[in-house]
C-alpha positions in Angstrom: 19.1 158.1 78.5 17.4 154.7 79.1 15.4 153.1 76.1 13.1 150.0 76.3 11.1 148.4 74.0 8.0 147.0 75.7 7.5 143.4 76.3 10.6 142.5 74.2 13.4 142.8 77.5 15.2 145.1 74.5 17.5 148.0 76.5 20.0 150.5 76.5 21.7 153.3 79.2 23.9 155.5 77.5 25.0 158.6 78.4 26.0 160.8 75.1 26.1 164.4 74.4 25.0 166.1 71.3 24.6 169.6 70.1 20.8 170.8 70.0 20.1 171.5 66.3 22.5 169.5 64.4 20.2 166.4 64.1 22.4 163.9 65.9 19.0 162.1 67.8 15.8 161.4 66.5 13.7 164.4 65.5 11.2 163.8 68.2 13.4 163.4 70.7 15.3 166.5 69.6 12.4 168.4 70.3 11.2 167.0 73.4 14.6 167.7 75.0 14.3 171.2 73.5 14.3 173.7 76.6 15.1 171.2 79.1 17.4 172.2 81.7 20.4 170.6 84.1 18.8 168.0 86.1 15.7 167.7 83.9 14.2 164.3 83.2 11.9 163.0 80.8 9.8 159.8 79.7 9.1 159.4 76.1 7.0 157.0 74.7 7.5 156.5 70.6 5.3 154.6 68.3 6.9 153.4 65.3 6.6 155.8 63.3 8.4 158.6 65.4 11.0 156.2 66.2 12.7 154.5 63.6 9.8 154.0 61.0 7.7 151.2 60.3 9.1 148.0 59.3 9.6 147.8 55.7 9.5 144.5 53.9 11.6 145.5 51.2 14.8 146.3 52.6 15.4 142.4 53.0 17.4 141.2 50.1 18.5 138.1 49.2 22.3 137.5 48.4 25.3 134.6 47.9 26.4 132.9 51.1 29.5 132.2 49.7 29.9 136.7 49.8 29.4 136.4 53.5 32.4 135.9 55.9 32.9 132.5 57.2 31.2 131.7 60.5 28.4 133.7 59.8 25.5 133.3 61.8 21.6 134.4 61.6 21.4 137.8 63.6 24.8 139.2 63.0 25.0 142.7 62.1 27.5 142.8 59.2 28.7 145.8 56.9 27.7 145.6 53.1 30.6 146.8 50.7 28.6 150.2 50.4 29.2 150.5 54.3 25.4 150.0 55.1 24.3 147.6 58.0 21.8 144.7 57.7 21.2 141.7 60.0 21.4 138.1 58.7 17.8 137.4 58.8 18.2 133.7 57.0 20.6 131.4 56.1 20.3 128.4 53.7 23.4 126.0 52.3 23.7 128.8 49.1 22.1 132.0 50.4 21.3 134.2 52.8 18.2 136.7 53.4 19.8 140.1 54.7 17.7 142.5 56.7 18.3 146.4 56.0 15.6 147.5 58.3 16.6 149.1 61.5 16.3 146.3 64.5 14.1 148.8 66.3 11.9 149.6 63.1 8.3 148.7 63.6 8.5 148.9 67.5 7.5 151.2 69.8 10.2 152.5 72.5 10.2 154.5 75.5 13.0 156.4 76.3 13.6 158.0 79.9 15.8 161.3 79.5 17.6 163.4 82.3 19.9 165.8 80.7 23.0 165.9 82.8 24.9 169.4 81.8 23.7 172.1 79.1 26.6 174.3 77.9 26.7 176.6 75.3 28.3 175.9 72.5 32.0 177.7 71.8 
């Protein structure tokens, strides 16, 4: 697949296989691949709110700079100790502002699909 996000130069190629059914890509694009064959392409144009939601103010939290590693910069990805993923939205001398939202949440994307193989599942 090939994903864009319009007027921000945001993209990705990937090629990755999944097993219809078992909710491993966004529901919408689960069911527009749904029938497609070998060879099969696709462009998919997601608001928001198909994608991956509307942005949502209060995932952002505010926590201790000094519980952030050292060298930490605004816009690294860093784990939580619950093992969830927010982007360091702020930093200040004693705090920073961590983002919990999705980096695509609140944007529209458009993904081109070509399905490449279809087996059946053994």
């Amino acid at each position: 697949y090939h994903s864009t996000v319009p007027g921000e130069g945001f993209e990705v190629r990937d090629i990755t296989q999944f097993v219809q059914g078992q909710h491993q890509l966004l529901p919408t694009l689960e069911r527009e691949v749904t029938g497609m064959k070998s060879g099969d392409e696709k462009k998919v144009d997601l608001p928001a709110e198909r994608g991956f939601g509307p942005y949502d103010a209060k995932k952002k939290k505010t926590v201790p700079r000094i519980d952030l590693p050292g060298g930490t910069k605004e816009g690294d990805v860093l784990q939580d100790r619950a093992g969830n993923q927010a982007t360091v939205a702020q930093l200040s001398d004693n705090s920073a502002v961590m983002d919990y939202n999705h980096p695509l949440a609140g944007k529209p994307i458009s993904v081109q699909i070509k399905i490449l193989r279809v087996d059946n599942p053994s």
